[in-house]
BAGUDREN-197248 format. One record per residue (C-alpha): residue number from 0; residue in one letter; x, y, z negated. Coordinates in Angstrom, 2 decimals, decimal comma. Layout:
BEGIN
NODE  k  r  c1  c2  c3
NODE  NUM  A  X  Y  Z .
...
% end
This chain:
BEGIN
NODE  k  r  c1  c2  c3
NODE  0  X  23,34  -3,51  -14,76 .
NODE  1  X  24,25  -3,42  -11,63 .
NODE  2  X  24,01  -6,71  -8,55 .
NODE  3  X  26,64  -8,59  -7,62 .
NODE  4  X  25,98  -7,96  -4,07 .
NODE  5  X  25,05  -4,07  -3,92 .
NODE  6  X  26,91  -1,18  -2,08 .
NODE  7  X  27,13  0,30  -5,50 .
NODE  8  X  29,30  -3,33  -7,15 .
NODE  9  X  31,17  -3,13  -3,72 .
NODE  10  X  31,94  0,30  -4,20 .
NODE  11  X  33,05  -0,04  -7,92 .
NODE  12  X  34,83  -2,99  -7,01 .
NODE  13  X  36,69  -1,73  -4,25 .
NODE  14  X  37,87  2,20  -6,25 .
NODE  15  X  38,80  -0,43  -8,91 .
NODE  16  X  41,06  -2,71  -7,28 .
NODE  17  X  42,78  0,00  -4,82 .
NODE  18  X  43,16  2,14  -8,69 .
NODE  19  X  44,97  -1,01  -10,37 .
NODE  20  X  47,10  -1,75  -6,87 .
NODE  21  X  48,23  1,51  -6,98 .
NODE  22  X  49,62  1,62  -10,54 .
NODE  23  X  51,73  -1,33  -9,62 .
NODE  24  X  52,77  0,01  -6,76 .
NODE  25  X  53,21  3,80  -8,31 .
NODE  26  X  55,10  1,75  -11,07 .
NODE  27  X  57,53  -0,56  -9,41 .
NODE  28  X  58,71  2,76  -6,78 .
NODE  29  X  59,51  5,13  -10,56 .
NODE  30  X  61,23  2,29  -12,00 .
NODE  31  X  63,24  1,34  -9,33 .
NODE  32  X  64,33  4,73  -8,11 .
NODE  33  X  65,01  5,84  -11,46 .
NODE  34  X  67,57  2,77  -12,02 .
NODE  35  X  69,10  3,75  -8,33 .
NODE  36  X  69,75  7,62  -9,27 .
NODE  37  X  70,19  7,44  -13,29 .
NODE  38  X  73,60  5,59  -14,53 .
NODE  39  X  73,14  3,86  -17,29 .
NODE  40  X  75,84  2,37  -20,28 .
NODE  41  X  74,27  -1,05  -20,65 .
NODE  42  X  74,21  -1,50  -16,82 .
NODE  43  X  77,16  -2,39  -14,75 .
NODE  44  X  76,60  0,01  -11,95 .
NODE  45  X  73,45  2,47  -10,13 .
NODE  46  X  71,20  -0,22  -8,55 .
NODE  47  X  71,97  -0,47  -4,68 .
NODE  48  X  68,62  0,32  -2,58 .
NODE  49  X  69,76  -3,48  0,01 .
NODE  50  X  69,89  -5,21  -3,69 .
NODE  51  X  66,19  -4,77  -4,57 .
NODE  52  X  64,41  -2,94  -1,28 .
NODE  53  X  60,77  -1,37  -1,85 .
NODE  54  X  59,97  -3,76  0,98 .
NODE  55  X  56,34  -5,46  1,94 .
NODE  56  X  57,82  -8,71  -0,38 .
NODE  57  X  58,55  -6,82  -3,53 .
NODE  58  X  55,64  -4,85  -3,38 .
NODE  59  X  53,28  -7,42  -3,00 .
NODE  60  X  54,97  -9,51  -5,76 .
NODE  61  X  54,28  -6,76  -8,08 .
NODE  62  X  51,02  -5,64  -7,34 .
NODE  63  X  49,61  -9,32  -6,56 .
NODE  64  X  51,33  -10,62  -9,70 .
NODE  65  X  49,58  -7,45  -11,85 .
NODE  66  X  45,76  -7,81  -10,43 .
NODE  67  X  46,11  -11,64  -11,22 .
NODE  68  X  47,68  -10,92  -14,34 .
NODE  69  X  44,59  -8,57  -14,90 .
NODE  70  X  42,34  -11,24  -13,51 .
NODE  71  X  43,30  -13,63  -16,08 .
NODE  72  X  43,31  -11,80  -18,48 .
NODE  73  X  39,88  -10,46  -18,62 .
NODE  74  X  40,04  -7,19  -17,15 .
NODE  75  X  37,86  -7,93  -13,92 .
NODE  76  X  34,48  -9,40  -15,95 .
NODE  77  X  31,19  -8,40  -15,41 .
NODE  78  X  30,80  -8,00  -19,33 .
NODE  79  X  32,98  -7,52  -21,64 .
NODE  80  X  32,07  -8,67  -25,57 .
NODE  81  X  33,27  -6,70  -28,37 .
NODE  82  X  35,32  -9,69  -29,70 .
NODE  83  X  36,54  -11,03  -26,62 .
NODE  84  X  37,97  -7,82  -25,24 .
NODE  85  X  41,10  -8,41  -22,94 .
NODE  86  X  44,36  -7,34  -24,18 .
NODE  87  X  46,75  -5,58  -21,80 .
NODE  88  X  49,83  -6,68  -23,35 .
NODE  89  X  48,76  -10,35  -22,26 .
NODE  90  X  48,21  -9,01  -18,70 .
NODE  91  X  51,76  -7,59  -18,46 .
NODE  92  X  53,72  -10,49  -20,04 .
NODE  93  X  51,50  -12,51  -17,51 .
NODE  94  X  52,82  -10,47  -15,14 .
NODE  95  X  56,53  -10,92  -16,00 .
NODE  96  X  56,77  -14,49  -15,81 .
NODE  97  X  54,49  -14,14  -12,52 .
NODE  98  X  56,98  -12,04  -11,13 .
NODE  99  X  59,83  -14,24  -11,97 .
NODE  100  X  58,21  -16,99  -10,64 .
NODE  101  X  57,92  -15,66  -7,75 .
NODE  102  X  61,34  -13,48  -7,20 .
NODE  103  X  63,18  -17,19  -7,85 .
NODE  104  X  61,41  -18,66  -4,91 .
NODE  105  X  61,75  -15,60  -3,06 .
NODE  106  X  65,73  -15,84  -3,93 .
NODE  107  X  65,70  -12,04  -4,63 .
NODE  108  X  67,04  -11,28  -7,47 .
NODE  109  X  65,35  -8,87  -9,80 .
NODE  110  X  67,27  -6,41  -12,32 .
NODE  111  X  65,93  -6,71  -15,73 .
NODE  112  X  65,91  -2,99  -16,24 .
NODE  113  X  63,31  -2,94  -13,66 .
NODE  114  X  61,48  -6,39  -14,66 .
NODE  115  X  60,95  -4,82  -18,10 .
NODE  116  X  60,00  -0,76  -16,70 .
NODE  117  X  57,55  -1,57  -14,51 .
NODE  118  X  55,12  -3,51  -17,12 .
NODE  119  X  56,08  -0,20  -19,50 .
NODE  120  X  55,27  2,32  -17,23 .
NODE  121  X  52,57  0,33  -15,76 .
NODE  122  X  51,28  0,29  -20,13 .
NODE  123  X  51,20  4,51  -19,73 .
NODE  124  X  49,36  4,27  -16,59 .
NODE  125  X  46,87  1,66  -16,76 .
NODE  126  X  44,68  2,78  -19,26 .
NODE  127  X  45,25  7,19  -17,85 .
NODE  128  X  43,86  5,24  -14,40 .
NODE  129  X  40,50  3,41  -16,81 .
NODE  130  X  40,03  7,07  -17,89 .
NODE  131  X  39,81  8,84  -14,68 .
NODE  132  X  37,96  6,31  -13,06 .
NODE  133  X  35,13  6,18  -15,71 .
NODE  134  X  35,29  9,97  -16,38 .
NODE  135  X  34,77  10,51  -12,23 .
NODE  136  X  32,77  7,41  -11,70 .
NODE  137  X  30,59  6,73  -14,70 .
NODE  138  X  28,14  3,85  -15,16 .
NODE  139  X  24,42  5,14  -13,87 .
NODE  140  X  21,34  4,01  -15,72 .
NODE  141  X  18,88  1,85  -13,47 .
NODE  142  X  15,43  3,40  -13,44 .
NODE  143  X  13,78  -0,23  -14,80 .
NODE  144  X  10,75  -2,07  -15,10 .
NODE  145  X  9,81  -4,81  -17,19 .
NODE  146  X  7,33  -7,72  -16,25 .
NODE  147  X  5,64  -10,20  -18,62 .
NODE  148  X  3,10  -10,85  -21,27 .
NODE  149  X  3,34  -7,89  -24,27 .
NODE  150  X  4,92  -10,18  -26,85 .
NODE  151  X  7,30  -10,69  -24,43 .
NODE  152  X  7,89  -6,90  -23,39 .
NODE  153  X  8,10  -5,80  -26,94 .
NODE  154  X  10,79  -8,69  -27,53 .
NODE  155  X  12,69  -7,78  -24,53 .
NODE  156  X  12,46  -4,18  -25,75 .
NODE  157  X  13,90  -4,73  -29,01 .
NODE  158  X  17,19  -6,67  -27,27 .
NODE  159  X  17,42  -3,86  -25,43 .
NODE  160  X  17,68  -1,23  -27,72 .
NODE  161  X  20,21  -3,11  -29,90 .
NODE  162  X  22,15  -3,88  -26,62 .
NODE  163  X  25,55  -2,12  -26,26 .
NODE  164  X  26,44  -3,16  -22,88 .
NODE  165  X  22,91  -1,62  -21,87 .
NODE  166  X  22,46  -0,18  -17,98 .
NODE  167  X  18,73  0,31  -17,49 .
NODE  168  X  16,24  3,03  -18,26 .
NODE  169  X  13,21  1,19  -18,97 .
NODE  170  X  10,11  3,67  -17,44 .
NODE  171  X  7,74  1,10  -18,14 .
NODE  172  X  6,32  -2,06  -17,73 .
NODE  173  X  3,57  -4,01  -16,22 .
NODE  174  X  1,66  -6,92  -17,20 .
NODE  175  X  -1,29  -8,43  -18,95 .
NODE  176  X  -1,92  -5,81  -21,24 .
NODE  177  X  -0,29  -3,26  -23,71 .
NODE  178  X  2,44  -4,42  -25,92 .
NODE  179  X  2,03  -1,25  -28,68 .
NODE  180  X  5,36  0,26  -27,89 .
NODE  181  X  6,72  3,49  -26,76 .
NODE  182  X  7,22  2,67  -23,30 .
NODE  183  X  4,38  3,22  -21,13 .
NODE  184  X  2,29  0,28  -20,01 .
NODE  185  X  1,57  0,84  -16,43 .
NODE  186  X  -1,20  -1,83  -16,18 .
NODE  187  X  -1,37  -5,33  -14,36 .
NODE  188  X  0,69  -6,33  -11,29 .
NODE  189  X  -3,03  -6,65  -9,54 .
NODE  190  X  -3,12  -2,59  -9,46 .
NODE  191  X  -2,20  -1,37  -6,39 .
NODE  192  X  -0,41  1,68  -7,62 .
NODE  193  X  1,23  -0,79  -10,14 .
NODE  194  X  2,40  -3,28  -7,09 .
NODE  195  X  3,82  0,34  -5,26 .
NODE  196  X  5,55  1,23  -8,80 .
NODE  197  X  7,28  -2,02  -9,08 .
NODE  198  X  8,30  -1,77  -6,00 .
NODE  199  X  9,83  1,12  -5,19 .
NODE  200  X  11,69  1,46  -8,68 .
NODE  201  X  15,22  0,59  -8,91 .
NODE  202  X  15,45  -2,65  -11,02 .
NODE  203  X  12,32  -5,41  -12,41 .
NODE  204  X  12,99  -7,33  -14,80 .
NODE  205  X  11,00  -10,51  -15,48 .
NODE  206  X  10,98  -11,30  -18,91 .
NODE  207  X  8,38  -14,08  -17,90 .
NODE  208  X  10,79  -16,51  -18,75 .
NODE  209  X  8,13  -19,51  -18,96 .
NODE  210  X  5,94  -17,93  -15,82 .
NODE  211  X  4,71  -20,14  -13,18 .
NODE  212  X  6,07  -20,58  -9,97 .
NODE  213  X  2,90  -18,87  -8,37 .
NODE  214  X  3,69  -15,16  -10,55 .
NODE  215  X  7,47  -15,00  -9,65 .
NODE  216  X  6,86  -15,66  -5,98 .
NODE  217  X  4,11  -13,14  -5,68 .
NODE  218  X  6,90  -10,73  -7,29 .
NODE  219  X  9,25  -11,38  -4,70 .
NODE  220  X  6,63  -10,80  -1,99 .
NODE  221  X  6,12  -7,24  -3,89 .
NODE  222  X  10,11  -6,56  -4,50 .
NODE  223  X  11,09  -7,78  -0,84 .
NODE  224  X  14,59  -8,57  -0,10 .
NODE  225  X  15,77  -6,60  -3,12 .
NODE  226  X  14,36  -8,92  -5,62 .
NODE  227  X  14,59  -8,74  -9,24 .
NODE  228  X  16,13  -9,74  -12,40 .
NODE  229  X  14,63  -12,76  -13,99 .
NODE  230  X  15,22  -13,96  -17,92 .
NODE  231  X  15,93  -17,70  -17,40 .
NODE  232  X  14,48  -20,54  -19,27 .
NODE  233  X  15,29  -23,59  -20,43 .
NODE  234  X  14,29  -25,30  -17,05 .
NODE  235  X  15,81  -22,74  -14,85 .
NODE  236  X  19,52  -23,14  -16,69 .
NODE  237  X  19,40  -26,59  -15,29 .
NODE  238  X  19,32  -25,20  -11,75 .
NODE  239  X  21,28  -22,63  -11,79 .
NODE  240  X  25,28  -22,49  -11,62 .
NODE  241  X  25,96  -18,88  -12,62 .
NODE  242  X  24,74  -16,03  -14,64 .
NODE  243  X  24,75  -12,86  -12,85 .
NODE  244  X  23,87  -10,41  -16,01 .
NODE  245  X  22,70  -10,17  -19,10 .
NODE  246  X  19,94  -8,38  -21,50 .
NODE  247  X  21,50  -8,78  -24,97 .
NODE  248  X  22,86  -12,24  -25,23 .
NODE  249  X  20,04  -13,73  -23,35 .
NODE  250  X  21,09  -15,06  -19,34 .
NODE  251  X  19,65  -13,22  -16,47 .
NODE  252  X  19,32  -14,72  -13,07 .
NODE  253  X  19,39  -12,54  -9,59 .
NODE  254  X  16,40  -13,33  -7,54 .
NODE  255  X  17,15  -11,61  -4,35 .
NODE  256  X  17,57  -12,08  -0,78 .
NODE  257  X  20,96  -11,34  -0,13 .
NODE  258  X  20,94  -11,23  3,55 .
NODE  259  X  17,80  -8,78  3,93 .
NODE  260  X  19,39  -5,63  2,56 .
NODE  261  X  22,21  -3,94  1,55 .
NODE  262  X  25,70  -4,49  2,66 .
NODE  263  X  25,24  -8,27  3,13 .
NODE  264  X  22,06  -7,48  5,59 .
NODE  265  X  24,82  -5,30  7,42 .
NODE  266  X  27,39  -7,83  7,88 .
NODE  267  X  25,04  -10,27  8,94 .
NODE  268  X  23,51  -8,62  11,49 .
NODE  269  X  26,97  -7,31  12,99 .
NODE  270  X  27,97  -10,90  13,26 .
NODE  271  X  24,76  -11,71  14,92 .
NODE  272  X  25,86  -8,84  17,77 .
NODE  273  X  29,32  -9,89  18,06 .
NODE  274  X  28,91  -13,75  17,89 .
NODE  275  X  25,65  -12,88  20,51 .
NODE  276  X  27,59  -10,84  22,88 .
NODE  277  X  30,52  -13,36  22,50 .
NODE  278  X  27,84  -16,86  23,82 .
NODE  279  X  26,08  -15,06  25,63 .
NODE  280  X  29,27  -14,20  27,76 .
NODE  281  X  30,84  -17,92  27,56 .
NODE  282  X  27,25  -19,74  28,70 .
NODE  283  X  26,52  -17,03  31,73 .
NODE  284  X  27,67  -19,65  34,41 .
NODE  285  X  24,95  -21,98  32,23 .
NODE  286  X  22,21  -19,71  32,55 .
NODE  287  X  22,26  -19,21  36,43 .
NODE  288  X  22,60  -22,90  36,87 .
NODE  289  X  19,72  -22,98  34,59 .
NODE  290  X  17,87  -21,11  36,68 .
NODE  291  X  18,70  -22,63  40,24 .
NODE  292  X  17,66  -26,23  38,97 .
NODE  293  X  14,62  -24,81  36,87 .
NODE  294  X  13,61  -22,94  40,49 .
NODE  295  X  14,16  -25,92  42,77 .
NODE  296  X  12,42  -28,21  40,55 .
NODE  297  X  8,97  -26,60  40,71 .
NODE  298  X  9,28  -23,32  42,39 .
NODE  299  X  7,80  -21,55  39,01 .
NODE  300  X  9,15  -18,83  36,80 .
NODE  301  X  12,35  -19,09  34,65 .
NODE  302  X  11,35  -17,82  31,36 .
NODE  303  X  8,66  -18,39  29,51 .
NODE  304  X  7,40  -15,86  26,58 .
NODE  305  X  5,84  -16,47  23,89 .
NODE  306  X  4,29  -14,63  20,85 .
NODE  307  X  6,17  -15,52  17,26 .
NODE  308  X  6,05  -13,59  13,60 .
NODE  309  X  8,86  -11,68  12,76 .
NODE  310  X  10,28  -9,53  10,40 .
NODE  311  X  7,46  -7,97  8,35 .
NODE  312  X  5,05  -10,51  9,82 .
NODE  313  X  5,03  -8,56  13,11 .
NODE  314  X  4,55  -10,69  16,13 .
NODE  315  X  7,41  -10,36  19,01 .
NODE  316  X  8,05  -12,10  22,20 .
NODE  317  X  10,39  -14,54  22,23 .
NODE  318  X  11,82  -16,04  25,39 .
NODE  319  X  12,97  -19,60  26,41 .
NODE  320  X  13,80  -21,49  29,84 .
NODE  321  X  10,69  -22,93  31,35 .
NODE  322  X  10,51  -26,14  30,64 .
NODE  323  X  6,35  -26,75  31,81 .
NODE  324  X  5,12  -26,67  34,73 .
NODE  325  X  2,58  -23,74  34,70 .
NODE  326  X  0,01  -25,72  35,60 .
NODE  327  X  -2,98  -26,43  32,85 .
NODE  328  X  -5,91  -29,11  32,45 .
NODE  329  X  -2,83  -31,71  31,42 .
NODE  330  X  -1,36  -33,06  28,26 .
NODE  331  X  2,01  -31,43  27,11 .
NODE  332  X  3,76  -34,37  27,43 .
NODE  333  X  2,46  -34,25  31,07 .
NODE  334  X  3,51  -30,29  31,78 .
NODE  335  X  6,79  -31,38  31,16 .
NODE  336  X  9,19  -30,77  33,97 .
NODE  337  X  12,21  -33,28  34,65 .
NODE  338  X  14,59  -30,76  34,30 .
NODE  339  X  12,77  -28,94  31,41 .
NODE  340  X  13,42  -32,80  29,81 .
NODE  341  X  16,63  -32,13  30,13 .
NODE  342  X  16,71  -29,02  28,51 .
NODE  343  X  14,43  -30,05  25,40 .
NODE  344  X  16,79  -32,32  24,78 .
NODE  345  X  19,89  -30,91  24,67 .
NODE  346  X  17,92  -27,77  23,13 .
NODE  347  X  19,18  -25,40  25,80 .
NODE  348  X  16,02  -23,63  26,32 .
NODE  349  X  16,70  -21,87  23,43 .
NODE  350  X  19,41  -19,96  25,41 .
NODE  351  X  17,47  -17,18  26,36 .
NODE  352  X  16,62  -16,33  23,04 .
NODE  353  X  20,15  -14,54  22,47 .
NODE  354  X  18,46  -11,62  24,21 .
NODE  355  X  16,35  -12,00  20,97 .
NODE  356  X  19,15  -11,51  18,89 .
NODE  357  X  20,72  -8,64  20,54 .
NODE  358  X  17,21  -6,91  21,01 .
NODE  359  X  16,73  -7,23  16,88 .
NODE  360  X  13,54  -9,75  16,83 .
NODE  361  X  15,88  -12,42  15,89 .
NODE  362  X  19,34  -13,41  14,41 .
NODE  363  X  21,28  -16,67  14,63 .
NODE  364  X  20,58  -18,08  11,68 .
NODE  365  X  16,93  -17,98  9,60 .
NODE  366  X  13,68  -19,59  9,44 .
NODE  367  X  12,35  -20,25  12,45 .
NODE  368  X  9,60  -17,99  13,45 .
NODE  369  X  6,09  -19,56  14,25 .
NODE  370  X  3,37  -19,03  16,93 .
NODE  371  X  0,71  -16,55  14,76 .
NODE  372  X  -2,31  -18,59  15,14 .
NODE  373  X  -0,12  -21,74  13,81 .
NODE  374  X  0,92  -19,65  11,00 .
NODE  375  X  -2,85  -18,29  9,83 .
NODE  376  X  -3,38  -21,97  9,94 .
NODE  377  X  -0,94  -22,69  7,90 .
NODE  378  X  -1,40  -19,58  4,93 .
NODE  379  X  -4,78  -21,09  4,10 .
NODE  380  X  -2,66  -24,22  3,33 .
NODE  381  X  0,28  -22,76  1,86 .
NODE  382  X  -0,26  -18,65  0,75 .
NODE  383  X  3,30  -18,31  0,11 .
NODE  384  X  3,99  -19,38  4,20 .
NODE  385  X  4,11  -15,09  4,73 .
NODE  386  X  7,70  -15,21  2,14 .
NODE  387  X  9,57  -16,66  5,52 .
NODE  388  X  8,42  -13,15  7,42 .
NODE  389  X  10,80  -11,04  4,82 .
NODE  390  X  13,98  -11,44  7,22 .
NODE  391  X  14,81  -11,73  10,63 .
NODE  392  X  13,36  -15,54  11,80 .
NODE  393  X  16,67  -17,89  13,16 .
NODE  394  X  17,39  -19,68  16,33 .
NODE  395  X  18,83  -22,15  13,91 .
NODE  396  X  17,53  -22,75  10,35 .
NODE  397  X  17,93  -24,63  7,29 .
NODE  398  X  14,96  -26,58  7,54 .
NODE  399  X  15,11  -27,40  11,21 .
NODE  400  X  18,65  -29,08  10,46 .
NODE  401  X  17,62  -31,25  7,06 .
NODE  402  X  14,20  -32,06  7,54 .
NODE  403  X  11,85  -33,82  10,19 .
NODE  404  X  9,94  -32,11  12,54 .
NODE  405  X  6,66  -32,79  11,47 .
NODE  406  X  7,35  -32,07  7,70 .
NODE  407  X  4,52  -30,42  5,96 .
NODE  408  X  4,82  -26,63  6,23 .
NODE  409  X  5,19  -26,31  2,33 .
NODE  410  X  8,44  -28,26  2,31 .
NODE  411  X  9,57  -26,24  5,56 .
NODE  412  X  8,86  -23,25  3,05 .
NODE  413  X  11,25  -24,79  0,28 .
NODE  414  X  14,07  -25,14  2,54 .
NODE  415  X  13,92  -21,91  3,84 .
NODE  416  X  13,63  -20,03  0,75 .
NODE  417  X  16,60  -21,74  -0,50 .
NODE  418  X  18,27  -20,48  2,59 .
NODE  419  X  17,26  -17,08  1,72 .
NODE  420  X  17,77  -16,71  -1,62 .
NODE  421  X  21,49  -18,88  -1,70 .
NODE  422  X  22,44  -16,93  1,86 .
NODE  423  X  26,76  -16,66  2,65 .
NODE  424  X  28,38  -16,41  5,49 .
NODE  425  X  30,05  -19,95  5,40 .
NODE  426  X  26,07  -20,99  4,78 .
NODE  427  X  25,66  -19,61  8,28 .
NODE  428  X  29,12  -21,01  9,80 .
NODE  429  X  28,08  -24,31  8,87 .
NODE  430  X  24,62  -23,96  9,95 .
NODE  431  X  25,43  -23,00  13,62 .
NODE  432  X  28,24  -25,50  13,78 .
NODE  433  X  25,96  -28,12  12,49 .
NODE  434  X  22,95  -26,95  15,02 .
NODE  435  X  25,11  -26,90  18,67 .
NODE  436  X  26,16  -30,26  16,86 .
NODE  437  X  22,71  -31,57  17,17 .
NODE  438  X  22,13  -29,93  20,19 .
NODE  439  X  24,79  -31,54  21,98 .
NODE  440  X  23,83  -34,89  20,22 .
NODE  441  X  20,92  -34,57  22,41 .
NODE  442  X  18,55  -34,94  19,32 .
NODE  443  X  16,33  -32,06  20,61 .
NODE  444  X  13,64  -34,47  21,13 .
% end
């Protein structure tokens, strides 16, 4: 199977749709040149090129009327059942009344030689186009794992083998000891040359659909970003909306970190440039007046560095406006300058840490990194504390903007693994909009 969210779906995805557009298209241009230059006796005249233009309008009510036809019909799901397969006649009579629709509120009128060709030709076509495209772009098998107890490896085996819609190569599996089946057992997940297997391979499935919390978390912190495949339970169908595969009949749910790999990881950090370049720009007058008041206030420096975890768990600098005076042997409440009040506030002496951003410690939007003392504090509380380190830590987070901040570390945690895990870019949107919100709230404090 392949994920939702990989170059490979996006690739698919993307040779499908421009495919399908261009039988439309390729349809609608035969049909309607061949009623301009062929007369025929149950037509009144040749079809004048002003009284039905291959313009942007009629080209886009074609081809946008045939995708959604195929839409609805069935022809863009991720899995297709041997009784429910979808019927290309329904797509093109979808498409006719769709394309009368439309051509009546468009007030162009439409010939019905050419109403009724294009969904014929488009019937040739369609399925030559299916052909090609799976003959020069067939499915790949996944190089796959399996993960789980052996009576639940050998029952995940046997779905798979009688599994039509199958996409993975099983190469073996790991877990608490051998199942008795042809498939290699590569030993427990506590092997170190098991832990590199599993995560280096292609796919892992975890058919520990009733495993605790503790076992899938510890997978993710071997798969990384990339995640894995997880059979769902009972429990887990109550919190989650969608399936994104299958293994037989049986509901599989994508554990994955969208935003730490792949094409998703890409767009995200490119925003994080552009958006970056773009404040860092607009606040410049900010920053030197910043600076002037931070200087006359105490004659001290104007940044202050300090030592966070990032990505990977390796420690970075990460700079803010000064807002303590450098002096020590006094409380922090104390060390706090009047015009580094200011700035706490209103949370501008975060500012600085767009340099972050551009420099690739940081992005916008992610869990906010922590001092690396504070965090070995923490891991003896919380083991699972290192799962924040696998992306880029956030000038703005989920858990800074819905929780207190004094929260317990573990609930931090929750929040910003739901972050991860349920990452879009309108997630982010409304995270930044909602952070310069509080910011300028003055709830910095």
């Amino acid at each position: 199977m392949i994920r939702p969210g990989s170059r490979e779906r996006s690739f698919r995805t993307a040779i499908l749709l421009i495919g399908d557009f261009s039988v439309a298209w390729l349809s609608l241009t035969i049909a309607v040149y061949f009623r301009r230059l062929v007369p025929m006796t149950f037509t009144r005249s040749l079809l004048a090129p002003d009284s039905l233009p291959l313009d942007l309008a009629v080209i886009s009510l074609f081809t946008i009327a045939f995708l959604g036809a195929l839409g609805l019909a069935g022809f863009y799901r991720r899995r297709i059942m041997l009784r429910a397969r979808p019927v290309l006649l329904v797509a093109l009579l979808i498409q006719i009344a769709a394309v009368t629709v439309g051509a009546t509120l468009l007030e162009q009128p439409l010939p019905r030689t050419v109403l009724f060709a294009v969904p014929l030709l488009e019937a040739l076509l369609f399925p030559l186009w299916r052909s090609i495209q799976y003959t020069m772009w067939p499915l790949r098998l996944r190089d796959t794992i399996l993960v789980g107890d052996p009576a639940e490896i050998a029952a995940a085996l046997a779905v798979l083998e009688t599994d039509r819609d199958r996409r993975v190569r099983v190469i073996g599996y790991a877990g608490s000891g051998d199942a008795g089946v042809d498939v290699p057992w590569l030993g427990p997940l506590t092997d170190g040359d098991v832990r590199t297997a599993v995560r280096d391979v292609e796919e892992v499935i975890c058919v520990w659909s009733e495993a605790a919390p503790s076992g899938r978390l510890e997978l993710l912190r071997i798969r990384g970003p990339r995640g894995y495949l997880l059979l769902a339970s009972s429990a887990d169908a109550l919190l989650v909306s969608s399936v994104l595969g299958w293994m037989g009949d049986e509901p599989l749910i994508e554990v994955m970190i969208g935003c730490g790999f792949g094409v998703r990881a890409i767009v995200k950090r490119s925003i994080d440039i552009a958006v970056t370049l773009v404040l860092a720009i607009v606040t410049l007058p900010l920053w030197v007046v910043i600076a002037i008041a931070i200087w006359l206030d105490d004659r001290g420096p104007i940044l202050h560095r300090q030592m966070r975890l990032g990505l990977g768990g390796i420690p970075f600098a990460m700079w803010k406006f000064r807002s303590m005076r450098v002096s020590s042997g006094v409380s922090d409440s104390e060390r706090v300058t009047r015009v580094g009040a200011v700035l706490r506030r209103y949370r501008i002496d975060e500012l600085p840490q767009l340099l972050n951003v551009i420099a690739g410690d940081m992005s916008l939007v992610g869990p906010r990194p922590e001092r690396p003392e504070i965090a070995e504090r923490i891991l003896e509380e919380v083991p699972d504390f290192d799962l924040r380190c696998i992306i880029r830590p956030g000038m703005a987070g989920l858990a800074q903007i819905l929780v207190e901040y004094d929260s317990r570390p573990a609930v931090k945690l929750r929040y910003d693994l739901t972050y991860m895990c349920s990452w879009s870019l309108w997630l982010d949107v409304r995270l930044l909009f909602r952070s310069v919100a509080a910011a300028l709230s003055g709830s910095g404090m």
